[in-house]
Structure formats: C-alpha cells, structure tokens
N, C-alpha and C positions, 0 to 999 in steps of 0.2 A: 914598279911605280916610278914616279920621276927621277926621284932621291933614291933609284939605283937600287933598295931593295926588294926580294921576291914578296909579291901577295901572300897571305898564309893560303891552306887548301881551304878550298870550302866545306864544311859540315858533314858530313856522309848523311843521308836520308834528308836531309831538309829541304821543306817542300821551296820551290822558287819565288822569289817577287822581283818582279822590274817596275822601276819606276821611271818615264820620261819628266825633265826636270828645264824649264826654261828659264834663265834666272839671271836677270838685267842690275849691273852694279854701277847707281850713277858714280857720274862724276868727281874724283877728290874722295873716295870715300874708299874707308879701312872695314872690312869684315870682320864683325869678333872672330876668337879665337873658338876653333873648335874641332872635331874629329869622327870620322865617320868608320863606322863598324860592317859595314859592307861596301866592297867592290863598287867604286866609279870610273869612268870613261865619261870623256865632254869635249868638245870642243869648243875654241872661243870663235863665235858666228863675228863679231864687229868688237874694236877698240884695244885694249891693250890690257894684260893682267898682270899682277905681282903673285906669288904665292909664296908664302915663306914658314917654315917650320918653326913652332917655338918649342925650346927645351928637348931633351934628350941627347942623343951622341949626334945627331946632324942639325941642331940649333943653333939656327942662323940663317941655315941654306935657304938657296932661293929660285926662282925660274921665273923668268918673264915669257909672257905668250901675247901673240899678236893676232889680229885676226887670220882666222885658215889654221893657228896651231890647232894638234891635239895634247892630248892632258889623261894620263892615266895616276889618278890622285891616291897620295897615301894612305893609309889604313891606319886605323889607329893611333895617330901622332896626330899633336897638338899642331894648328896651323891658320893661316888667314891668308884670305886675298884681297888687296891691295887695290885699287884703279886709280893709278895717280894720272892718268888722262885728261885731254878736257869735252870728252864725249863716255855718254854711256858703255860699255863694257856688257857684252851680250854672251852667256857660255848656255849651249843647251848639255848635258847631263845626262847620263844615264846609271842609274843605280841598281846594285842588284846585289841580292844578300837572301836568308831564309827570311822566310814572311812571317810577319810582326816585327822586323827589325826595324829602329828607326835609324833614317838614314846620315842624320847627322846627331850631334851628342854638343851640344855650347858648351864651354870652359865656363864654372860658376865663377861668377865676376867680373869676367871679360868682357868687354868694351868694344866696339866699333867706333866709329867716327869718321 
C-alpha cells in the first residue's frame, strides 16, 4: 500500500466481490475517519487529494495525489482524505475482498467537515 506496508494475503476459499466505486469530494472538505477491510485500487480522475493516516506507528503520514495519480490504499488503519482544493476531487475505486465484506468501516465519532 502507499505507507510502504504489504497487503495481508487474502482468505484461502473465499468467494470474490468487486466493487466499481466513483466517488466525488467537493471542495474544502475532510472525510471522516475510517478504514477499509478489503483490498483497494483508485485512481484520482480530476483535482487534488490528501490522505493521511490517524493513530498507529505511521500516524501522521500522508500522500497528496493529483489528478492521473494512482492510489493503492491501506487496509485496515484508521484514515481520511482531505480536498483542500478549490474544485471537486474525483477518485474512481475499485474494491475487492470476500463477499459480504463491507468495504469501508467509519471510526465511531469521527467527523468530516
């Protein structure tokens, strides 16, 4: 993933699910915090992103993406992204994990803005 560590393996026997995910962060606007339990790939289609990890031994870290980056997102750590731009922020997604997984998990009490 970004922050340099390996993916875990995936599940032996578990059946597949992908999910295409297109998902527009206007402008000045903080993603809650949250964390996703299966495998993503995205890239940012238009505008600019933050993403930064909260808590744990890489708490703090960060990665800014512009449009054309790609983006192979953490697993399982707490995190949020960012569009401190002054235009929408466009990433399409792709998820994938054993099916019924859901694909992200919100931090109870965490806050966007």
């Amino acid at each position: 993933s970004w922050d340099g560590k390996p993916l875990p393996p995936f599940p032996a026997g578990a059946q597949v699910e992908m999910r295409v995910v297109r998902i527009t962060i206007p402008p000045r606007t903080q993603l809650p915090v949250h964390k996703h339990p299966v495998y993503n790939a995205g890239i940012l289609l238009k505008g600019t992103l933050v993403v930064e990890i909260v808590g744990g031994e890489n708490d703090g870290k960060t990665i800014t993406l512009k449009a054309g980056d790609p983006l192979i997102e953490v697993m399982n750590e707490w995190h949020y992204g960012r569009n401190d731009g002054d235009e929408p922020a466009e990433i399409l997604v792709v998820y994938t994990g054993p099916e019924g997984t859901p694909v992200m998990i919100p931090k109870e009490g965490a806050e966007g803005h």
